[in-house]
C-alpha positions as CSV (number, residue, x, y, z in Angstrom):
1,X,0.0,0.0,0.0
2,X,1.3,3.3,-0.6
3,X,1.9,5.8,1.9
4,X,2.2,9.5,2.4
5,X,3.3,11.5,5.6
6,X,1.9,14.7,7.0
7,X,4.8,16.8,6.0
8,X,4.3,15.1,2.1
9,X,0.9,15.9,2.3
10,X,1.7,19.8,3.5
11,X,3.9,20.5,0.6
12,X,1.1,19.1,-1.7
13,X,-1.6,21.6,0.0
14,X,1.2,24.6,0.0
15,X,2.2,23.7,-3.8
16,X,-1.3,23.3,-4.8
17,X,-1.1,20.2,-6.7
18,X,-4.6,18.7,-8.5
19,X,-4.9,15.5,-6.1
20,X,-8.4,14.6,-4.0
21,X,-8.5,14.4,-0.3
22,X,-10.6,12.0,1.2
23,X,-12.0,11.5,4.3
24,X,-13.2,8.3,5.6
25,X,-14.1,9.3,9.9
26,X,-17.7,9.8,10.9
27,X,-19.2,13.2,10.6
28,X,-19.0,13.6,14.2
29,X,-15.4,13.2,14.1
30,X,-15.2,15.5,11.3
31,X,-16.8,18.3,13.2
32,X,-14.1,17.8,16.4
33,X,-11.5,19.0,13.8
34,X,-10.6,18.1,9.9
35,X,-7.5,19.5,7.5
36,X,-10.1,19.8,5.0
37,X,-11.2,16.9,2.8
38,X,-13.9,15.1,1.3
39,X,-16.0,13.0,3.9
40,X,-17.2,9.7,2.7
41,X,-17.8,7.9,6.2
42,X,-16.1,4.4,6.0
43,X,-19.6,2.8,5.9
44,X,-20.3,4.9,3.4
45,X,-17.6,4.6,0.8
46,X,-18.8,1.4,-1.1
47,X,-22.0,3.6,-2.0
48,X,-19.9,6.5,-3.2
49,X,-17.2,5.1,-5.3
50,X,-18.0,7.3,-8.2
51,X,-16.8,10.3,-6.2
52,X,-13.7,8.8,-5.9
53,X,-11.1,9.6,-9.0
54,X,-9.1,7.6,-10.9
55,X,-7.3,10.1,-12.5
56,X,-5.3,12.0,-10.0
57,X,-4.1,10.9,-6.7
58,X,-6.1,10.5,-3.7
59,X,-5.4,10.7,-0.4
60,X,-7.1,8.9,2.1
61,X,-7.3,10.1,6.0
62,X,-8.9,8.7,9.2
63,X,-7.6,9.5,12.8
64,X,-5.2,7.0,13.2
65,X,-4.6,5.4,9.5
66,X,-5.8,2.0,10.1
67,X,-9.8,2.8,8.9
68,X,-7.8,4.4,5.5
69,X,-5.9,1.5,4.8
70,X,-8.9,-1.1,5.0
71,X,-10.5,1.3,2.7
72,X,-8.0,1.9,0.5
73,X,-7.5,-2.1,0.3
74,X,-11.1,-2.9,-0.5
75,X,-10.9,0.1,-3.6
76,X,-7.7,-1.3,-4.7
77,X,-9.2,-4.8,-4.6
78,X,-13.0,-4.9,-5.6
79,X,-12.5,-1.8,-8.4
80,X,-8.6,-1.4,-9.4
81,X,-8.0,1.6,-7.9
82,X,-4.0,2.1,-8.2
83,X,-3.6,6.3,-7.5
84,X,-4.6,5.8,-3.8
85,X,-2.4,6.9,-0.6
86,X,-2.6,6.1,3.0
87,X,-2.2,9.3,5.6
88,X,0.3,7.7,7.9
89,X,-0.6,8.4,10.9
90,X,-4.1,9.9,10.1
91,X,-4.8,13.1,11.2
92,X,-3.7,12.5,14.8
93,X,-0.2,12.7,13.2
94,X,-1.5,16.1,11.1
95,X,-2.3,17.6,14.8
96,X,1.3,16.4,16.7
97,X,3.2,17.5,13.7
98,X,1.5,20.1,11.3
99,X,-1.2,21.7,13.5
100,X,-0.9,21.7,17.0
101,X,-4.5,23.8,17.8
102,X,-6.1,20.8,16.5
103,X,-8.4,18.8,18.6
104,X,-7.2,15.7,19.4
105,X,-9.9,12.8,20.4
């Protein structure tokens, strides 16, 4: 699975490349703090896999990273997706490391 750090991610924000963000937490989660991507709840993301693109790369974001890679796994395996990265760390590792007035849950 590929893999992209906070500080990666950062630069791509600050150099304003064409890539998707997605996120995969609950709304609830979402509205304790979020670095600004797409949410498509985990439960969600099977129903929704038009809004995801092929075309560019996506990154995909949880808390932790461990809810990103299962759903990065099941894209990759049940519809081919190869352009998608894992937020190492999720976006606890954003909050220790990017932005520290983040809430942390």
């Amino acid at each position: 699975m590929q893999e992209i750090t906070v500080q990666q991610l950062k630069s791509m924000m600050d150099a304003k490349e064409d890539f998707q963000l997605i996120d995969v937490r609950e709304e609830y989660e979402n509205d304790i703090c979020t670095i600004g991507g797409e949410l498509i709840p985990m439960g969600e993301v099977a129903d929704n896999v038009e809004k995801i693109s092929k075309d560019k790369k996506v990154v995909v974001h949880c808390r932790s990273g461990k809810r990103s890679a299962s759903i990065i796994q099941m894209l990759d395996q049940a519809h081919g997706y190869k352009n998608l990265y894992n937020l190492k760390g999720g976006i606890l590792a954003w909050a220790d490391e990017i932005d520290t007035s983040l809430s942390k849950y």
